[in-house]
C-alpha positions as CSV (number, residue, x, y, z in Angstrom):
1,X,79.2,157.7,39.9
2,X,77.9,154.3,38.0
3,X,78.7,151.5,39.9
4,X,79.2,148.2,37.0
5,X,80.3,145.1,36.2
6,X,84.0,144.6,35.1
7,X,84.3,145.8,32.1
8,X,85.0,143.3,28.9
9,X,87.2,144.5,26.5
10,X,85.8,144.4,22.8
11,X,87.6,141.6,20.4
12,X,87.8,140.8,17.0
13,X,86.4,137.2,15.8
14,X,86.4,135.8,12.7
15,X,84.5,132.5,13.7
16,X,80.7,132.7,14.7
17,X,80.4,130.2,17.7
18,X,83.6,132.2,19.4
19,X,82.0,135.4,18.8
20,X,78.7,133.9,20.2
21,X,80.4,133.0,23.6
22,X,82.0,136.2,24.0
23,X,78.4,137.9,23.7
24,X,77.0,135.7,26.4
25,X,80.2,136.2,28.7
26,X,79.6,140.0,28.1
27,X,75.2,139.5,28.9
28,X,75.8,137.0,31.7
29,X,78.2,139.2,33.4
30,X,75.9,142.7,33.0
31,X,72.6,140.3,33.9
32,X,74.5,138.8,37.5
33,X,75.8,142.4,38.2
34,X,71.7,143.8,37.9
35,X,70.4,141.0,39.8
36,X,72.6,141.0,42.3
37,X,72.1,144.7,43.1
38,X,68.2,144.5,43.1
39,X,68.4,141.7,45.4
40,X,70.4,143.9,47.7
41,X,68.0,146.9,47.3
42,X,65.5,145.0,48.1
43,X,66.6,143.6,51.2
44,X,67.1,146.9,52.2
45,X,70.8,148.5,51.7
46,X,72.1,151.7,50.1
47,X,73.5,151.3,47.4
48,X,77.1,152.4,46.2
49,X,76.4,154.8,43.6
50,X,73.9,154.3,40.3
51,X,73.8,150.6,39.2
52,X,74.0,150.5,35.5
53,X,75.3,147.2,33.3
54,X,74.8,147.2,29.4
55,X,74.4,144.8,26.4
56,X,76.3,143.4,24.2
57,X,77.4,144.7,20.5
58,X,77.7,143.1,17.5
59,X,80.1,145.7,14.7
60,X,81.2,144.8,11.4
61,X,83.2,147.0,9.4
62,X,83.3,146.3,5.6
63,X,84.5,147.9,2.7
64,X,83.4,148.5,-1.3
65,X,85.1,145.3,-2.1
66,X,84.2,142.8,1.1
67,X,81.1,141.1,-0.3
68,X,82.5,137.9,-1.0
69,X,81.8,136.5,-4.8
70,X,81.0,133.0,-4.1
71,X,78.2,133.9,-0.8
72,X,75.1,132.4,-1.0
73,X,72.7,134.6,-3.4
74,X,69.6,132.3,-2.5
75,X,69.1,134.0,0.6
76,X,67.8,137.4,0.7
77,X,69.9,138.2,4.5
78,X,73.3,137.6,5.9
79,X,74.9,140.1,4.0
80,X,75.0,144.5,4.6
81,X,74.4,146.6,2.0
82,X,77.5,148.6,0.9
83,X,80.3,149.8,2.6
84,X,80.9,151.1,6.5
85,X,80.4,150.6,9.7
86,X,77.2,148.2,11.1
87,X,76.4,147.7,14.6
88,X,73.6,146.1,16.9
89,X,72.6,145.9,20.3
90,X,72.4,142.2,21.5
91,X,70.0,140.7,24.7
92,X,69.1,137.1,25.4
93,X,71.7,134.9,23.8
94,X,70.2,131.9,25.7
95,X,66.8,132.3,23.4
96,X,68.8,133.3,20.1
97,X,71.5,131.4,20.3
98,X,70.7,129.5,17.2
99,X,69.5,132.7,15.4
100,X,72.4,134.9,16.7
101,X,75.1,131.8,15.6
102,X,73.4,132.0,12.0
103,X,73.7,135.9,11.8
104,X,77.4,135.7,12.0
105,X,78.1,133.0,10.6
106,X,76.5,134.3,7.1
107,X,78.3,137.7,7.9
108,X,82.2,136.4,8.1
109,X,80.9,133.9,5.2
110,X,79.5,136.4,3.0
111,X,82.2,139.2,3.6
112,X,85.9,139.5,3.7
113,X,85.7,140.8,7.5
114,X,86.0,140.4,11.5
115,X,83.0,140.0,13.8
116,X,83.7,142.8,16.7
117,X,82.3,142.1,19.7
118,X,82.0,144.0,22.4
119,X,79.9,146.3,25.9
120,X,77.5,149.0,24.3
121,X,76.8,152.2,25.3
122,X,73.3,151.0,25.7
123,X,72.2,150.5,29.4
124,X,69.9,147.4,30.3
125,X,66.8,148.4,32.2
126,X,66.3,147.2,35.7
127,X,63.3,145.6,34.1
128,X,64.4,143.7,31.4
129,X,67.2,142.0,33.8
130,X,64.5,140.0,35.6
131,X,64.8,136.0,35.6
132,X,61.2,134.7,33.9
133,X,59.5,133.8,37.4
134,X,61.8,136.8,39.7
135,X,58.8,139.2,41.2
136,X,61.4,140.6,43.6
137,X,60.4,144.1,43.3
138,X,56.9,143.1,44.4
139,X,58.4,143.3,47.9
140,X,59.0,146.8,47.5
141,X,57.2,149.6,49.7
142,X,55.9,152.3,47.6
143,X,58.9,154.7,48.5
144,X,61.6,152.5,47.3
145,X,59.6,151.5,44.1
146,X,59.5,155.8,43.7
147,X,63.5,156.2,43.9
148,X,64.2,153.3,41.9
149,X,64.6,155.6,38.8
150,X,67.3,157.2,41.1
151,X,69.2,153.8,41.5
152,X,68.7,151.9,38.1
153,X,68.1,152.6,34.5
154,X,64.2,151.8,33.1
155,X,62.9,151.3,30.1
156,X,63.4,154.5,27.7
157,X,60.8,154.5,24.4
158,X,63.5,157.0,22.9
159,X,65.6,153.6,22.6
160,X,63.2,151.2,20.5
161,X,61.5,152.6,18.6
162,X,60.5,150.7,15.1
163,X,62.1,153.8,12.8
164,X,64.6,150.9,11.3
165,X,61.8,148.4,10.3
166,X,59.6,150.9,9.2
167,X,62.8,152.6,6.7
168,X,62.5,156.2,8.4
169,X,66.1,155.6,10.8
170,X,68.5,158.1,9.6
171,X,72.0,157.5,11.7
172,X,73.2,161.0,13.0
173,X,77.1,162.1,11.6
174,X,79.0,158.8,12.7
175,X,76.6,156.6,13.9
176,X,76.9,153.3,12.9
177,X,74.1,151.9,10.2
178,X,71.8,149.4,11.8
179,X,73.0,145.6,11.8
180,X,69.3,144.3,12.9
181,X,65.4,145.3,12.4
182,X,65.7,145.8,16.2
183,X,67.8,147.5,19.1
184,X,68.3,145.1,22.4
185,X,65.6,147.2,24.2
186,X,63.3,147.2,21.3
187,X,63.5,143.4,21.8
188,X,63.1,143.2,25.4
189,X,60.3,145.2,25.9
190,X,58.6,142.6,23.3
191,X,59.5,139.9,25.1
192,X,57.9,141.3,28.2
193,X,54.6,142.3,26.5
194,X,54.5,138.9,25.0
195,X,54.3,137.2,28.4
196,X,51.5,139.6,29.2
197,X,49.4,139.8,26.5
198,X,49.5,135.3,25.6
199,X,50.6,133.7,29.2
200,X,53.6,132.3,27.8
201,X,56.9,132.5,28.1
202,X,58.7,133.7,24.7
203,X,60.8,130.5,25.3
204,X,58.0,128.3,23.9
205,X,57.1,130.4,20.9
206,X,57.5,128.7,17.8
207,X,58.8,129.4,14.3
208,X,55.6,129.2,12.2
209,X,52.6,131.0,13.7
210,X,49.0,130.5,13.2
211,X,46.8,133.9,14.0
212,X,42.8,133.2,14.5
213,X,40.2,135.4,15.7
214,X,37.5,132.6,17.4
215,X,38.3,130.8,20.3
216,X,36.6,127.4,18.5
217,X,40.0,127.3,16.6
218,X,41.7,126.9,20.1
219,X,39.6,124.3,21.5
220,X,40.2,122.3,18.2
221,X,44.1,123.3,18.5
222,X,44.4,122.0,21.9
223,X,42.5,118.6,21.5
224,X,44.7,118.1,18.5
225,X,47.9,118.8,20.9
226,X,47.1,116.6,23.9
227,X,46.0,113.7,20.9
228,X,50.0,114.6,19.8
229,X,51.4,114.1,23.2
230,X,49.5,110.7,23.4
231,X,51.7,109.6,20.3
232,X,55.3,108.6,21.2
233,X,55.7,108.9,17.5
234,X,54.9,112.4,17.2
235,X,57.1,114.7,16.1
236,X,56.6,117.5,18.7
237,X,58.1,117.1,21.8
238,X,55.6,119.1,24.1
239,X,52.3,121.5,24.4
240,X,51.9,123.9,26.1
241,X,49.3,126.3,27.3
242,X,48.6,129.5,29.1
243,X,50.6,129.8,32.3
244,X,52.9,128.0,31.1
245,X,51.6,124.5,31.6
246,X,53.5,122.5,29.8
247,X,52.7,118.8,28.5
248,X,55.4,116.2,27.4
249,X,54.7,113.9,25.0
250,X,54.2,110.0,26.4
251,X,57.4,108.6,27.8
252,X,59.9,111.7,28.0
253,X,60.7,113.0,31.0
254,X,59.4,116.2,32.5
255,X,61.8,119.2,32.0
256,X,63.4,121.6,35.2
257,X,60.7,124.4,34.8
258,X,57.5,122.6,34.1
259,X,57.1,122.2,37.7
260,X,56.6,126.1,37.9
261,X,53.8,126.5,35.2
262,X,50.2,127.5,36.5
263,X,46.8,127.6,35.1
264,X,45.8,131.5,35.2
265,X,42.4,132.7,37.0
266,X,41.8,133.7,33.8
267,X,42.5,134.1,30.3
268,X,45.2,136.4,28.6
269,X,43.8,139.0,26.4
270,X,45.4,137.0,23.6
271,X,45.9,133.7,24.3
272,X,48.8,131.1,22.9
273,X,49.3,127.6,22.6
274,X,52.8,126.2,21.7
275,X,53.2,122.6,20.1
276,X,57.0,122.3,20.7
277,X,59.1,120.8,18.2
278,X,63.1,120.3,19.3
279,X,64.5,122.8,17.0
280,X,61.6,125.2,17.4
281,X,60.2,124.4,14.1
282,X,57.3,123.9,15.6
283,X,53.5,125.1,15.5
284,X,52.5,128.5,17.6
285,X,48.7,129.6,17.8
286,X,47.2,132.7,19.5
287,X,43.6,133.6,19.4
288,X,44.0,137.3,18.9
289,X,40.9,138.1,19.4
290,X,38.7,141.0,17.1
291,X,40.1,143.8,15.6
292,X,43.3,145.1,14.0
293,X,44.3,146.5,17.0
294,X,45.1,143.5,18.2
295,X,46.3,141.9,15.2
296,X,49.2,144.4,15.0
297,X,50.0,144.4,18.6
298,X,50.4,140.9,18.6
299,X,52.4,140.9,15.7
300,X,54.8,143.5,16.8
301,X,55.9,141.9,19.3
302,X,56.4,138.2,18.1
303,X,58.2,139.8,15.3
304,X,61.5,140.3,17.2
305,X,61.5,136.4,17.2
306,X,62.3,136.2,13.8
307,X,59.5,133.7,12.9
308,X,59.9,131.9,9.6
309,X,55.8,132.2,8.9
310,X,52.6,133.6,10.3
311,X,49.6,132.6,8.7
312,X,45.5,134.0,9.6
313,X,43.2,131.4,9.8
314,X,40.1,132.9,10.5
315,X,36.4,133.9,9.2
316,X,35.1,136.3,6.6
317,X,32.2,138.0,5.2
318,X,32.1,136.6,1.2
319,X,31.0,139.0,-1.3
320,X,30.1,137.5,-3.9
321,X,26.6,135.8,-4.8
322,X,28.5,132.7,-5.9
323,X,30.6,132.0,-2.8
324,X,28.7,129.5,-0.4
325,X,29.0,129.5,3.3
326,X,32.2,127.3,4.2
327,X,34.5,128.2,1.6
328,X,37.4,128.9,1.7
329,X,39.4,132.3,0.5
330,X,42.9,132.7,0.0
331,X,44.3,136.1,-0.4
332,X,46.4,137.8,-2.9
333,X,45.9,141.1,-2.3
334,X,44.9,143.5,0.6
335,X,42.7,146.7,1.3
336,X,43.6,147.8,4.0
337,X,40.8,150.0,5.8
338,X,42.5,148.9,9.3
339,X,44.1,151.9,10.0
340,X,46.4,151.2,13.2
341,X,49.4,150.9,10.6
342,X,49.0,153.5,8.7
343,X,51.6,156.2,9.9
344,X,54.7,153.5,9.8
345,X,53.5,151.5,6.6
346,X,51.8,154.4,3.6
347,X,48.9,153.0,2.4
348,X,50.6,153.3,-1.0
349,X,52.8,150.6,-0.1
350,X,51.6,147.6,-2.2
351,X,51.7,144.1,0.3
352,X,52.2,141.7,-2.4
353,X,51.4,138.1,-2.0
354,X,54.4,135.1,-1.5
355,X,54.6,132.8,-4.1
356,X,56.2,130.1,-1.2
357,X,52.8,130.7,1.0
358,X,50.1,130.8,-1.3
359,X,51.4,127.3,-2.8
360,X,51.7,126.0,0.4
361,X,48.2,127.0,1.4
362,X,46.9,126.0,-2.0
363,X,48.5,122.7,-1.8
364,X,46.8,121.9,2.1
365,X,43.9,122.9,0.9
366,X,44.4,120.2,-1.6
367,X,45.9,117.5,0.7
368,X,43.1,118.1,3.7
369,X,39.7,118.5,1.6
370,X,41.7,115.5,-1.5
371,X,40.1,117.6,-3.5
372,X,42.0,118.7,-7.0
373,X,41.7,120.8,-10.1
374,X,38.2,122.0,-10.7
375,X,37.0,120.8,-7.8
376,X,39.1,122.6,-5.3
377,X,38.3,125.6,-7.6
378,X,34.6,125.4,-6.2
379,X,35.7,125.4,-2.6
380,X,38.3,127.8,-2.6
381,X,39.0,131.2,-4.6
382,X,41.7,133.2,-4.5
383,X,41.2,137.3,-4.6
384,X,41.5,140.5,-2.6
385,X,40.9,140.4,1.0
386,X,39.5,143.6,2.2
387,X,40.2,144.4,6.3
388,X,38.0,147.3,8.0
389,X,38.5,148.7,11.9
390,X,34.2,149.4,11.7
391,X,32.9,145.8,12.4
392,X,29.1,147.6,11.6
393,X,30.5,148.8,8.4
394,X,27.3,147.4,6.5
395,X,25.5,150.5,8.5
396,X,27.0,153.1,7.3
397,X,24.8,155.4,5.0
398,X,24.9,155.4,1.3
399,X,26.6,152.1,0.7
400,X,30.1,153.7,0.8
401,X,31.7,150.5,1.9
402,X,30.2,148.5,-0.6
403,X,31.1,150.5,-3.4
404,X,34.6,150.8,-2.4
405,X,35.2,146.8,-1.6
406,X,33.6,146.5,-4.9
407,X,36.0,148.5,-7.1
408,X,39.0,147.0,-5.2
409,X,37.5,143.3,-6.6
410,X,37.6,142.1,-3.2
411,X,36.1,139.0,-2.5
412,X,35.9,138.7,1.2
413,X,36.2,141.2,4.2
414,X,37.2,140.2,7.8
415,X,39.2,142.7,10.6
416,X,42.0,141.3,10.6
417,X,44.2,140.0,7.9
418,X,45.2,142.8,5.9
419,X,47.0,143.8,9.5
420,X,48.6,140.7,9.8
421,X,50.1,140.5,6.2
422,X,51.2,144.0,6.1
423,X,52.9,143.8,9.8
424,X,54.5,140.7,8.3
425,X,55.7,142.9,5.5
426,X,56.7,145.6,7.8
427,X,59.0,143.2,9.5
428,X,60.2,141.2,6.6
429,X,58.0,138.1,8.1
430,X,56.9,135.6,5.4
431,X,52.9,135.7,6.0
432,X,49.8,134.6,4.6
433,X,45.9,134.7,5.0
434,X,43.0,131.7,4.1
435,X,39.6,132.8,5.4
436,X,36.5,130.5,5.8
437,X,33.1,132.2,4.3
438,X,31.0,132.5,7.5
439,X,28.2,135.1,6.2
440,X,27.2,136.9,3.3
441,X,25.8,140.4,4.6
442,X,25.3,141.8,1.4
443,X,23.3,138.8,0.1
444,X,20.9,138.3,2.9
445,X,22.9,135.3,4.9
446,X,24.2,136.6,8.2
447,X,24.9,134.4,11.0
448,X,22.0,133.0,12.9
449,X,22.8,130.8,16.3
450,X,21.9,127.7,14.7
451,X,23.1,127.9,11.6
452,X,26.4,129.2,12.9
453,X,27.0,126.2,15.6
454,X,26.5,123.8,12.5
455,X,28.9,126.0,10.6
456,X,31.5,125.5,13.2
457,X,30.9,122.2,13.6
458,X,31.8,121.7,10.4
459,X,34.4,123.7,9.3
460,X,36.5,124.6,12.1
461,X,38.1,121.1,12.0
462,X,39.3,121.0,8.5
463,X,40.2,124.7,8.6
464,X,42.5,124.2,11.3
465,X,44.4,121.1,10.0
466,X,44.6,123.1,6.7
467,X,46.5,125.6,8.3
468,X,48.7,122.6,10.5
469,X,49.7,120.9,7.2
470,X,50.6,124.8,5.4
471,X,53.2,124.9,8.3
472,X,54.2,121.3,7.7
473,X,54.8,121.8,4.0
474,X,56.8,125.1,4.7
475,X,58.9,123.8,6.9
476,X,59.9,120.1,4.7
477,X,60.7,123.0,1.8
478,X,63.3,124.5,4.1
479,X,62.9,128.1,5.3
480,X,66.0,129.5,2.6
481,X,63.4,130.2,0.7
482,X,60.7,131.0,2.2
483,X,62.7,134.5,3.2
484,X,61.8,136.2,0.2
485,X,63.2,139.4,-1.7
486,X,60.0,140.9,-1.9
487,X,60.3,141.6,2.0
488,X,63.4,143.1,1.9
489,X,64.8,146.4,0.7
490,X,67.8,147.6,-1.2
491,X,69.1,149.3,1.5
492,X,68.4,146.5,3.9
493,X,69.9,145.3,7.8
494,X,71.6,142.0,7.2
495,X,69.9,140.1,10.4
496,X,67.0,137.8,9.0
């Protein structure tokens, strides 16, 4: 018999901040009841039965004619699709309570309907309860770790998968249709590998994200945001680095918390770097490292933050005899040779560029190198951007490669960026890629050590304060439209 919490009868709401509390009253009730019961399992005492608590729900239930006729057609979310029932699992309102407030606020705007909240059916793993510095089950003997499954619910795959981002998930005979790109589990286990894989807690992440694959981009990230926390003018508020060591900028107070950050014995596989605005409009960076398989496991999981942008700064092989080394390339098209996303995004899905990026890049190009016209024509071209999983690719006999990158017109080739654009697609992310021309392999120039350090040197600077002032130019536009149609379907969820 399942021991829980007391049960929470689901209500109707028709105003968003109401409906909001009523999710965290259900969360914070099934969250105290886990904790409490792992605390005591810990310490050593049998347990009453199986300890289960679940999340939250959010249903609406609208009909042919709800869709209101004065809602807000410039954005392309906040609305469902057609008639019948929608639902979604709901976890951590304290990190989404500003995203989770919008939802339903554009739902009851946007449709003549209630907001019914109420307890899923969905259990919360054991895991996924844990407070961000609990290690409680550390203290566990290996025997009591074994009949935890017994005790508790853990994680089960079965329950987040990616089949509603990806536009496979078919709901069985009266299942609702989905509400949001991702279940409450789905969204968990993110947040988890996130604190894994960058040293951070998802609390710091930021809503425009800045992907690079060389550590030097880093280095000049976080000189730029300890120079930011010198300035009691800035606009960000904090910085913070791996183990969650957290800088405040000159003359605020410290923050309950940054006590408990640490610097690691060593370096996350990937790395981020947060500079922390108030409304968390601020800058995020990760050093992801080589490779696509990287690229999309990064991105899957900072996707169930809802980021406004991701952008790849990083380096690239030019391909044509005119480029020179240090130019820049902004891509409007992708070949995709990466691979890792192939079963959950066809390759014959076109990943077409975003109007609201490219200017935005175009214009900090602009701004940074006060370069215009003509001039910034010399220094930066825009084309196809082909992305490969074989970083020896120029070894492969017959010059198969070659031939193919030339019949796509691509212009530059990197690991990278045709992951992170099409993940961005996947999961209706606005994102965008402009690459710095570090070699040319297939006209002789490939990087030396010197010749490299003075490329750095050079480049790494301006590159990186290119991509700050993108960010800074998205977000004084406003991020209505930076959400743009082309992500979304016409069967789409109505979450952003």
């Amino acid at each position: 018999m399942a021991h829980l919490p007391d049960f929470i009868a689901p209500a109707s709401f028709t105003n968003a901040a109401a409906a909001l509390a009523r999710v965290q009253e259900i969360y914070e009730s099934s969250i105290a009841h886990l904790r409490e019961a792992m605390q005591r399992y810990v310490a050593g005492e049998e347990p009453p039965g199986r300890i289960r608590a679940h999340y939250p729900f959010a249903r609406v239930h609208t009909h042919r004619d709800s869709l209101r006729k004065g809602r807000n057609a410039k954005l392309s979310y906040g609305f469902v699709a057609g008639a019948g029932r929608f639902e979604t699992t709901l976890t951590r309102p304290d990190l989404f309570l500003d995203y989770y407030e919008e939802q339903f606020r554009l739902l009851l705007e946007n449709h003549d309907c209630e907001l019914e909240i109420g307890t899923s059916s969905q259990p919360i793993p054991i895991h996924f309860s844990f407070a961000e510095h609990d290690h409680i089950e550390g203290n566990l003997s290996a025997e009591r770790r074994a009949l935890m499954r017994e005790i508790f619910d853990l994680p089960d795959l079965t329950a987040m998968d990616d089949g509603i981002a990806n536009g496979t998930h078919e709901p069985r005979p009266g299942e609702p249709q989905p509400l949001a790109l991702f279940t409450a589990p789905r969204v968990d286990y993110s947040l988890h590998r996130l604190r894994h894989y960058t040293g951070t807690a998802p609390e710091h992440f930021q809503n425009f994200v800045l992907f690079t694959n060389y550590q030097f981009y880093i280095d000049e990230f976080v000189r730029m945001g300890h120079e930011a926390m010198q300035d009691p003018n800035s606009p960000y508020v904090a910085f913070v680095e791996p183990g969650n060591i957290v800088t405040r900028r000159k003359g605020l107070p410290s923050v309950a918390g940054d006590e408990l950050g640490q610097v690691p014995p060593r370096l996350p596989q990937m790395p981020g770097y947060h500079l922390i605005r108030e409304d968390r409009s601020g800058i995020t960076m990760v050093n992801i490292g080589v490779g696509p398989a990287n690229a999309k496991t990064i991105t899957d999981h900072i996707a169930v933050l809802r980021p406004h942008a991701w952008v790849m700064l990083g380096h690239c092989a030019g391909l044509r005899t005119t480029q020179q080394l240090g130019d820049y390339v902004l891509a409007h098209g992708y070949v995709r040779e990466d691979h890792v996303l192939d079963e959950d995004l066809p390759l014959w899905v076109p990943i077409p560029a975003l109007a609201e990026i490219q200017l935005a890049l175009e214009a900090a190009v602009s701004d940074v190198t006060q370069t215009r016209g003509v001039d910034l024509k010399r220094i930066m071209r825009t084309g196809t951007v082909a992305s490969t999983d074989n970083r020896n690719w120029e070894l492969l006999p017959d010059n198969r490669p070659q031939r193919r990158f030339s019949q796509s017109r691509a212009v530059a080739l990197d690991m990278e960026s045709a992951t992170i654009a099409a993940n961005g697609f996947r999961f209706r992310v606005p994102y965008g890629t402009l690459l710095c021309v570090s070699d040319k392999p297939l006209h002789g120039e490939i990087k030396l050590p010197g010749m490299a350090n003075h490329f750095y040197r050079e480049r790494v600077d301006q590159h990186l304060r290119i991509g700050i002032r993108a960010m800074e130019l998205l977000r004084e536009q406003g991020v209505a439209q930076l959400h743009s149609r082309k992500l979304r379907s016409f069967a789409e969820v109505a979450f952003q």
